[in-house]
Biotite code that builds the C-alpha atoms (Angstrom):
import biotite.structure as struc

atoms = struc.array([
    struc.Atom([12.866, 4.704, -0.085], chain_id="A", res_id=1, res_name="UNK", atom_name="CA", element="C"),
    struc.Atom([9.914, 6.881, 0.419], chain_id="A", res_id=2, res_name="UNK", atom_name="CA", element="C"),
    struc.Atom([10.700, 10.636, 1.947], chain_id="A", res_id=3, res_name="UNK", atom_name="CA", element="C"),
    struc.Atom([8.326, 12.648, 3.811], chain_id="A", res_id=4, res_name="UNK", atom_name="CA", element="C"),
    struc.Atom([9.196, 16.448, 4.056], chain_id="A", res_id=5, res_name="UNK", atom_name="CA", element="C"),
    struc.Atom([7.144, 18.815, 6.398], chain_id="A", res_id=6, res_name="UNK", atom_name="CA", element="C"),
    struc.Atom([7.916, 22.751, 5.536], chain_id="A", res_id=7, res_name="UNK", atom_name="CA", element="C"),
    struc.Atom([7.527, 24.828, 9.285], chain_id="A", res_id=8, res_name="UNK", atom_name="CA", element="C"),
    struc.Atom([5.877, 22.330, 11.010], chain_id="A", res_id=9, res_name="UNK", atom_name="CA", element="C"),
    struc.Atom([4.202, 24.082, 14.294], chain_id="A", res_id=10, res_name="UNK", atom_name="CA", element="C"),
    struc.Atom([2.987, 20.975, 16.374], chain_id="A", res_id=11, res_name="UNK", atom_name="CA", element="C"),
    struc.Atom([5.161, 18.232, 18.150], chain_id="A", res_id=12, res_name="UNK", atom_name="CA", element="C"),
    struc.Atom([2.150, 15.854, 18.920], chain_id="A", res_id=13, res_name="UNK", atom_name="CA", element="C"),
    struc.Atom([2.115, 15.823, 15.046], chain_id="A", res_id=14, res_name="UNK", atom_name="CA", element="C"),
    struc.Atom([5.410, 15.579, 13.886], chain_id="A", res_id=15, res_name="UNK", atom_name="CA", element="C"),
    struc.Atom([6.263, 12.853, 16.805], chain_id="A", res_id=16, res_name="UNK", atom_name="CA", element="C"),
    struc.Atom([3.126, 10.677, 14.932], chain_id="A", res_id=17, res_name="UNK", atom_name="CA", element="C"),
    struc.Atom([4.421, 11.318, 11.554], chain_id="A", res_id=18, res_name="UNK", atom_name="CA", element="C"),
    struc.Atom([7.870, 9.959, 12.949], chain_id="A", res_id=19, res_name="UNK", atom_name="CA", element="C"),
    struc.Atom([6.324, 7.248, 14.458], chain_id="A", res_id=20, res_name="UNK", atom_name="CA", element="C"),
    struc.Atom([4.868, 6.512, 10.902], chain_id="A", res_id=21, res_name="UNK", atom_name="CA", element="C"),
    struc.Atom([7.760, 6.821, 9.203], chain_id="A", res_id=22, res_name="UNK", atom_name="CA", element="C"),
    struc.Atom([9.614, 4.426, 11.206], chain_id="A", res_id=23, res_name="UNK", atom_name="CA", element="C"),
    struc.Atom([6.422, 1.827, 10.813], chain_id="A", res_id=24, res_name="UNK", atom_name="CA", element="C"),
    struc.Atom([7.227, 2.024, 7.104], chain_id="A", res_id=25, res_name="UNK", atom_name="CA", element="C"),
    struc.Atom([10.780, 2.382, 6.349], chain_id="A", res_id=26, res_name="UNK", atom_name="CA", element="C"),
    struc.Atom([10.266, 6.524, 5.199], chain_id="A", res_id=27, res_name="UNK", atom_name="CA", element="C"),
    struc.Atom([12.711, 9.083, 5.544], chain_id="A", res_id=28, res_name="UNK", atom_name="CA", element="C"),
    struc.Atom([11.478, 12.328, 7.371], chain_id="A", res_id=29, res_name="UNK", atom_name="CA", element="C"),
    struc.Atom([13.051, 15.398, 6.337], chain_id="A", res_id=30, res_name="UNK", atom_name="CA", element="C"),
    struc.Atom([11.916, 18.776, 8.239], chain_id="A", res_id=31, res_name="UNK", atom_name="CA", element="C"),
    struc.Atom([12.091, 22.226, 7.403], chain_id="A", res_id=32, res_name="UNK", atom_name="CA", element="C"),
    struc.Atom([12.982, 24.965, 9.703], chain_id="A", res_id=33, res_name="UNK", atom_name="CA", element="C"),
    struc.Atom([11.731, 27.076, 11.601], chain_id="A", res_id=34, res_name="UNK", atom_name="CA", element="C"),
    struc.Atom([9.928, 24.337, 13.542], chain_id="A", res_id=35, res_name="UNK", atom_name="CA", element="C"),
    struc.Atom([7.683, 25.414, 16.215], chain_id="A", res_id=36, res_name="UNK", atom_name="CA", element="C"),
    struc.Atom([8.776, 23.057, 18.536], chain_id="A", res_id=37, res_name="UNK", atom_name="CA", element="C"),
    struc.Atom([12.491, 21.554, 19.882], chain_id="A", res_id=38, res_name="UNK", atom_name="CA", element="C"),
    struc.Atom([13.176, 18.156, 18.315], chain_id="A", res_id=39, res_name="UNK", atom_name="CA", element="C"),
    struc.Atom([14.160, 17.273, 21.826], chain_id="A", res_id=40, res_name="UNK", atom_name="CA", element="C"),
    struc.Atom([10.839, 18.253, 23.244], chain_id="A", res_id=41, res_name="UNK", atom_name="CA", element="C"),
    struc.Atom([9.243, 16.022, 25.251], chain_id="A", res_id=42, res_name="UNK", atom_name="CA", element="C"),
    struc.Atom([5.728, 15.930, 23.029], chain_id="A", res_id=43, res_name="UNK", atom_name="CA", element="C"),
    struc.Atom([7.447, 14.638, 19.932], chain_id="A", res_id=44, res_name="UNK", atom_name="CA", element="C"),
    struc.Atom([9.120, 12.141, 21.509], chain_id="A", res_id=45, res_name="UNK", atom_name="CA", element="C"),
    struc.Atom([5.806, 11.020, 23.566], chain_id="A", res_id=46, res_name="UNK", atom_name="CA", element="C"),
    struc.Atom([4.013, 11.312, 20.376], chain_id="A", res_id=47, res_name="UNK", atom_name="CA", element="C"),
    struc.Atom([6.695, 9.025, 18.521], chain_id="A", res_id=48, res_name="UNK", atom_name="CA", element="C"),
    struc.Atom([7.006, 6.566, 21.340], chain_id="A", res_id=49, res_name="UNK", atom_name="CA", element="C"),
    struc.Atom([9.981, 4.736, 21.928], chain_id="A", res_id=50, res_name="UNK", atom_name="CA", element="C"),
    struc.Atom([10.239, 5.020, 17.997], chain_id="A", res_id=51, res_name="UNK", atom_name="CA", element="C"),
    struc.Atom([11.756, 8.254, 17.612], chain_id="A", res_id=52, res_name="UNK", atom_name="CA", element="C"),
    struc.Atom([15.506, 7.129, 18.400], chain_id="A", res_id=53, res_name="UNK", atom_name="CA", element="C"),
    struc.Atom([15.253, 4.760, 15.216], chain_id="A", res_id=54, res_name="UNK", atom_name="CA", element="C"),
    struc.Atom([13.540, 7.607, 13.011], chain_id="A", res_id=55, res_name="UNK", atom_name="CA", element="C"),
    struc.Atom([16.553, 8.668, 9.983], chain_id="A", res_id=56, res_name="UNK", atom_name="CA", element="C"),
    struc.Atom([15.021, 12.412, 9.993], chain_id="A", res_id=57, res_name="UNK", atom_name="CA", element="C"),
    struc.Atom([16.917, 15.384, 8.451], chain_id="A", res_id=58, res_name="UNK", atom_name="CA", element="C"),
    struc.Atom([16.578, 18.798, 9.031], chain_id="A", res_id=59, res_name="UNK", atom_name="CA", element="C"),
    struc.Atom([17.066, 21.735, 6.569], chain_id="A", res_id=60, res_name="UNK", atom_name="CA", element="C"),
    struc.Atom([17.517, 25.945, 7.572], chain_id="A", res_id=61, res_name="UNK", atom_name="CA", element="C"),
    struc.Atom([14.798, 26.496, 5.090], chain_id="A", res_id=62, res_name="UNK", atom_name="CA", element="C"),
    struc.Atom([13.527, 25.584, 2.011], chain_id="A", res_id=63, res_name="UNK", atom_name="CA", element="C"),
    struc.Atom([16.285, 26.683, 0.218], chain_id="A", res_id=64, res_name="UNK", atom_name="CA", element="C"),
    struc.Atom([18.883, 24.203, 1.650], chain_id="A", res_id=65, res_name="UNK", atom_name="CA", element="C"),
    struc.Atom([16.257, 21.029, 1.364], chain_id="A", res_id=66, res_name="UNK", atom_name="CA", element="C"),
    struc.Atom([16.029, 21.943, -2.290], chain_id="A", res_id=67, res_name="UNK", atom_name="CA", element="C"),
    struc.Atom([20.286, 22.601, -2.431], chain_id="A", res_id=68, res_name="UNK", atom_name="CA", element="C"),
    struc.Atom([20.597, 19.154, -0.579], chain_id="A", res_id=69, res_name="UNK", atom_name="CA", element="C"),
    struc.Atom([18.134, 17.147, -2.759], chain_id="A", res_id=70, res_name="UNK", atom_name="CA", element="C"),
    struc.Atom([19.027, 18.199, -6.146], chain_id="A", res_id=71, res_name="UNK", atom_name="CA", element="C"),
    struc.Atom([16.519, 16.741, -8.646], chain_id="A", res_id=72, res_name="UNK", atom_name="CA", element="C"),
    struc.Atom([13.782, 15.420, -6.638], chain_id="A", res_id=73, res_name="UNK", atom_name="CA", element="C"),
    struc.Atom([10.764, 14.311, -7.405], chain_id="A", res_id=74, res_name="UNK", atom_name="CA", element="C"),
    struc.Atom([8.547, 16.267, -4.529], chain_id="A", res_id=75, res_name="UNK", atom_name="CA", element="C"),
    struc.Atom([4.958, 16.004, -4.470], chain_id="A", res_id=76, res_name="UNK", atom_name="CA", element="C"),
    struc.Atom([3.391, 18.698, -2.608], chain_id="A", res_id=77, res_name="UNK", atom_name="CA", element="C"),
    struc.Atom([0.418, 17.942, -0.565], chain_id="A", res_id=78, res_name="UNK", atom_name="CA", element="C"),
    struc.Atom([-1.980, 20.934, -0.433], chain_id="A", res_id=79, res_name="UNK", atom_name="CA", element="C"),
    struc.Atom([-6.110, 22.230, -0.129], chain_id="A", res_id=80, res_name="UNK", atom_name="CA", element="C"),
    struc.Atom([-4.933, 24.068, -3.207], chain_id="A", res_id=81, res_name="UNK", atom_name="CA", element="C"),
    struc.Atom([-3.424, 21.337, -5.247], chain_id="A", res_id=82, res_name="UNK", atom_name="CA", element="C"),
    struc.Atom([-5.173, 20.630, -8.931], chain_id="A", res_id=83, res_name="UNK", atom_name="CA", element="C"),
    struc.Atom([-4.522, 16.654, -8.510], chain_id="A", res_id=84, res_name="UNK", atom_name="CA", element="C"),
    struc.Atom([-6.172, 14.100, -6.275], chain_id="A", res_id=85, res_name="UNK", atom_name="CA", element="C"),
    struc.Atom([-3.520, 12.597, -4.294], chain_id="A", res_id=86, res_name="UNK", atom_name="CA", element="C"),
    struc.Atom([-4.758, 8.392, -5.246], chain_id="A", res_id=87, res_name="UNK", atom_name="CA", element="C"),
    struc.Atom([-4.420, 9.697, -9.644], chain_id="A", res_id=88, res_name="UNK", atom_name="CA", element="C"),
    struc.Atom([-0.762, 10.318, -9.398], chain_id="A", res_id=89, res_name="UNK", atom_name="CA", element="C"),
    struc.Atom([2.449, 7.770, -9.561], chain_id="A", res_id=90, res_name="UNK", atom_name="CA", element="C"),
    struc.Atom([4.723, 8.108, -6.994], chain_id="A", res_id=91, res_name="UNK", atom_name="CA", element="C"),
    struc.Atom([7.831, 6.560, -7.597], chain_id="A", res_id=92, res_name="UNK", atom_name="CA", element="C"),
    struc.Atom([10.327, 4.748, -4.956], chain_id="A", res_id=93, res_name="UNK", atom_name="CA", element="C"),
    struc.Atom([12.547, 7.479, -4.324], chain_id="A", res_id=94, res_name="UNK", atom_name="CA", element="C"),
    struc.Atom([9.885, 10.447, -4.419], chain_id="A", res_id=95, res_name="UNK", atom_name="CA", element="C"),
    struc.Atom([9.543, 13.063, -1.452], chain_id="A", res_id=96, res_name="UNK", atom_name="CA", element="C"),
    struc.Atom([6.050, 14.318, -0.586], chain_id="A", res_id=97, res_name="UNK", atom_name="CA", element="C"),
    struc.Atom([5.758, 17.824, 1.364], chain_id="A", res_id=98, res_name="UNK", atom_name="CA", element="C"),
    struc.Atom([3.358, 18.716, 3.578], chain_id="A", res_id=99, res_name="UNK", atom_name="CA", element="C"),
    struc.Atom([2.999, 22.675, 4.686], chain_id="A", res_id=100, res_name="UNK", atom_name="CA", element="C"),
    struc.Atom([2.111, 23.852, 8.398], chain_id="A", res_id=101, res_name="UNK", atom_name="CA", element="C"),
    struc.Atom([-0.652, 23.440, 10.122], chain_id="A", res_id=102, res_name="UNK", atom_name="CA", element="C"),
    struc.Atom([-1.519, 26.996, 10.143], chain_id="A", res_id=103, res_name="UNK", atom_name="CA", element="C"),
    struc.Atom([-0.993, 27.483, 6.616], chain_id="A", res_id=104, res_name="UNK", atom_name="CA", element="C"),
    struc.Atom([0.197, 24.809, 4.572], chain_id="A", res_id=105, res_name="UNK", atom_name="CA", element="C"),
    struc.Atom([3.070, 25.019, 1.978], chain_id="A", res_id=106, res_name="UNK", atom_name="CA", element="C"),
    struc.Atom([3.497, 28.902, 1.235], chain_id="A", res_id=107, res_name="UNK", atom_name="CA", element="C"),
    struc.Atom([1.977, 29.500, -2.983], chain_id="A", res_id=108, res_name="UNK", atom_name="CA", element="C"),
    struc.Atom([4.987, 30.893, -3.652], chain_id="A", res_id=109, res_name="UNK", atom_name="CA", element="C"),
    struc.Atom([6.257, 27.498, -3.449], chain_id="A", res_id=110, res_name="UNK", atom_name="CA", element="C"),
    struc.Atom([3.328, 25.823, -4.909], chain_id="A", res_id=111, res_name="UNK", atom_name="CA", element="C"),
    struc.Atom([3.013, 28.278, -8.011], chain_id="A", res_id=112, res_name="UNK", atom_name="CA", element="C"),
    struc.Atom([6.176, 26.774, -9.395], chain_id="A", res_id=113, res_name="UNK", atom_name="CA", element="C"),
    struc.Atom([5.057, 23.308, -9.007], chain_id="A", res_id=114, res_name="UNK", atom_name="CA", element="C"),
    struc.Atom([1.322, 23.025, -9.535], chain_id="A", res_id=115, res_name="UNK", atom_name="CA", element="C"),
    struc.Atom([1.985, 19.985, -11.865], chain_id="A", res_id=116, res_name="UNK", atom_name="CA", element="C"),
    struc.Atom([3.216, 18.372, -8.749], chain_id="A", res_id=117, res_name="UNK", atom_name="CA", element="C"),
    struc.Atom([0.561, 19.580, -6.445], chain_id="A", res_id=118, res_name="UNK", atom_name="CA", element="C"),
    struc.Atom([-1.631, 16.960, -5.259], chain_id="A", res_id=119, res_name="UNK", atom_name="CA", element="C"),
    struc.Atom([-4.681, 17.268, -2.269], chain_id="A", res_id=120, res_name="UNK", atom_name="CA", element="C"),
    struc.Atom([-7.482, 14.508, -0.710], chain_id="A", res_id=121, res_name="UNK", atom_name="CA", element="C"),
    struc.Atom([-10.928, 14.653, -1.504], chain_id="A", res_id=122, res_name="UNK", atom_name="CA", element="C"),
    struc.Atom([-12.817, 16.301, 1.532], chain_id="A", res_id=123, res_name="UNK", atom_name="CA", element="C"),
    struc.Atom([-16.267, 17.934, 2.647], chain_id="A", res_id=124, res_name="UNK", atom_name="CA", element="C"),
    struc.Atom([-16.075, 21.745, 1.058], chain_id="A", res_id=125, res_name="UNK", atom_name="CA", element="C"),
    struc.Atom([-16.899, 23.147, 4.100], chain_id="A", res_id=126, res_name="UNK", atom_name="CA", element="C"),
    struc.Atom([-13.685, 21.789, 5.629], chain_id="A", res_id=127, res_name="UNK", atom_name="CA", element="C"),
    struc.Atom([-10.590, 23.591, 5.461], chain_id="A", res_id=128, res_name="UNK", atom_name="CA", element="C"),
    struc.Atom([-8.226, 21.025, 6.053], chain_id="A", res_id=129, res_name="UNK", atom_name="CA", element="C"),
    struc.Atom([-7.459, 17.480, 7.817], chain_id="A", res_id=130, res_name="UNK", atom_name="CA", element="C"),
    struc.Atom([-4.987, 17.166, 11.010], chain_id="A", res_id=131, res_name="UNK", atom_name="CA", element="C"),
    struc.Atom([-1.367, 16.843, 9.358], chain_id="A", res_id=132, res_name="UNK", atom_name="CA", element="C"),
    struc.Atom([-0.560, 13.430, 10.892], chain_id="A", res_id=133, res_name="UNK", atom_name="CA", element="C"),
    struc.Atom([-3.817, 12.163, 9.381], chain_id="A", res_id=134, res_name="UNK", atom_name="CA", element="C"),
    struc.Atom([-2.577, 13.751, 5.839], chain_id="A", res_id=135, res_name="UNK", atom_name="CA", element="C"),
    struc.Atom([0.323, 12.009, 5.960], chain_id="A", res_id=136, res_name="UNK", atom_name="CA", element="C"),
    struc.Atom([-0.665, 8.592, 6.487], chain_id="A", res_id=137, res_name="UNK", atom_name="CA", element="C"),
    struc.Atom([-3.379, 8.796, 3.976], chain_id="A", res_id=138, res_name="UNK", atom_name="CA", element="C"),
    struc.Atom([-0.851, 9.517, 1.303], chain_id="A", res_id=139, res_name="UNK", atom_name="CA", element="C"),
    struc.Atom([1.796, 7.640, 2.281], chain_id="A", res_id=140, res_name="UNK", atom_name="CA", element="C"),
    struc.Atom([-0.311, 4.879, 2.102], chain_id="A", res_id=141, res_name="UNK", atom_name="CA", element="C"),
    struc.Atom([-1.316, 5.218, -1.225], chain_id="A", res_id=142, res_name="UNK", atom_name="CA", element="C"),
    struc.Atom([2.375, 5.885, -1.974], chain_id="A", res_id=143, res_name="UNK", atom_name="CA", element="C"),
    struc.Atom([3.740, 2.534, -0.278], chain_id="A", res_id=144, res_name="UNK", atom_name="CA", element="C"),
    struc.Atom([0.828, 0.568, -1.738], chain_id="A", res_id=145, res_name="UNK", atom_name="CA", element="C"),
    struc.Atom([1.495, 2.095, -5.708], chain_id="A", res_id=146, res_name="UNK", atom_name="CA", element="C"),
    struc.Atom([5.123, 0.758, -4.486], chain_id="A", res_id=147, res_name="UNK", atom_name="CA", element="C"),
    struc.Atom([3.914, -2.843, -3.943], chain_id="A", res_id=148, res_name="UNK", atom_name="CA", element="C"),
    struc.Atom([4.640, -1.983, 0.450], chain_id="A", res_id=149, res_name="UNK", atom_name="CA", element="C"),
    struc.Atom([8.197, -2.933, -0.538], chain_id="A", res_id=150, res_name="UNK", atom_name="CA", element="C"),
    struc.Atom([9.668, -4.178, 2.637], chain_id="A", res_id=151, res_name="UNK", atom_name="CA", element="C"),
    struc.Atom([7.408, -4.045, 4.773], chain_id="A", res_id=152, res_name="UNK", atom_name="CA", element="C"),
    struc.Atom([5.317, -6.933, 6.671], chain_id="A", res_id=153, res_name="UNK", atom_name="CA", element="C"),
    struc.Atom([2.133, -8.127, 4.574], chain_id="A", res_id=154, res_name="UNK", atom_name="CA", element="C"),
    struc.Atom([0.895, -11.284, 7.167], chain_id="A", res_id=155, res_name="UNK", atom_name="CA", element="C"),
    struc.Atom([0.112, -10.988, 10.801], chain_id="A", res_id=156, res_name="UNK", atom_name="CA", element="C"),
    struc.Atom([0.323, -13.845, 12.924], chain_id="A", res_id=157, res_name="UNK", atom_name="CA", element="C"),
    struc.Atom([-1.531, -14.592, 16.105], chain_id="A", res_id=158, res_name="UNK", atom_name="CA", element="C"),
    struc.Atom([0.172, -15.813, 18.976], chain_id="A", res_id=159, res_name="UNK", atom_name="CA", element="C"),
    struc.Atom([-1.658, -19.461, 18.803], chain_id="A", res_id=160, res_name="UNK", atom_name="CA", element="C"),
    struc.Atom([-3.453, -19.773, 15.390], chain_id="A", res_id=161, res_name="UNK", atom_name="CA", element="C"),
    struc.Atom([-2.002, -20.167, 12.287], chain_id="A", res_id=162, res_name="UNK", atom_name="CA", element="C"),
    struc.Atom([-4.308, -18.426, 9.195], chain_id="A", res_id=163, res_name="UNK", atom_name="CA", element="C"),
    struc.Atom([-5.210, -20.495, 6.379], chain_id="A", res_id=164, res_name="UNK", atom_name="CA", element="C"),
])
């Protein structure tokens, strides 16, 4: 299973998507305190819908404790800063991929021990970043489809047509 950490996230409206996402494709979300927000606020839940009661989420005192708790991961770390484009990398089943606040991403303290792992999305220069929940999906896309979307539904169906 696929594991999506955010370190300090500071928006609800954005974590509540990402656990709305998460849910859509069978990922884990794991967060990192300090939040800026109250898991039981009302904007993550609105965000993540009725969803957000089905979400398996884990939450960590800092940094410290998610690395203590997951000894051994494989973490990609999503960053502006990161030397590899996010679609040239294999991510394996059981990988976690970390995403920094919105204000400031993963901290390079962090990121200077694990540059080999660091991994960003091709943007406009004069951009200095793309809305977290956005982030997210793009990778975890690209993740899940590397993966085969193990699991998860590949046909839709219309209520009174059958596709050839």
């Amino acid at each position: 299973m696929l594991n999506i950490v955010l370190h300090e996230p500071e928006i609800p409206q954005n974590t509540g998507n990402i656990g709305r996402t998460c849910v859509a494709t069978g990922t884990r979300l794991h967060l990192i305190e300090p939040l800026g927000f109250s898991i039981s606020d009302k904007a993550v839940k609105r965000a993540g819908m009725d969803y957000w009661e089905h979400l398996d989420v884990t939450v960590y005192e800092d940094y410290e404790d998610f690395c203590k708790r997951n000894p051994g991961a494989k973490v990609y770390m999503a960053t502006t800063k990161g030397p590899n484009v996010y679609s040239d990398v294999s991510y394996e089943p059981d990988c976690y991929i970390m995403f920094g606040k919105e204000s400031g991403g993963i901290p390079e303290e962090i990121l200077v021990n694990n540059q080999e792992n660091a991994i960003r999305i091709p943007m406009n220069p004069e951009i200095r970043s793309l809305n977290l929940a956005n982030s997210v999906a793009i990778v975890l896309y690209e993740a899940l489809r590397q993966n085969n979307f193990t699991g998860m539904q590949m046909e839709g169906q219309l209520r009174n047509f059958k596709w050839k």
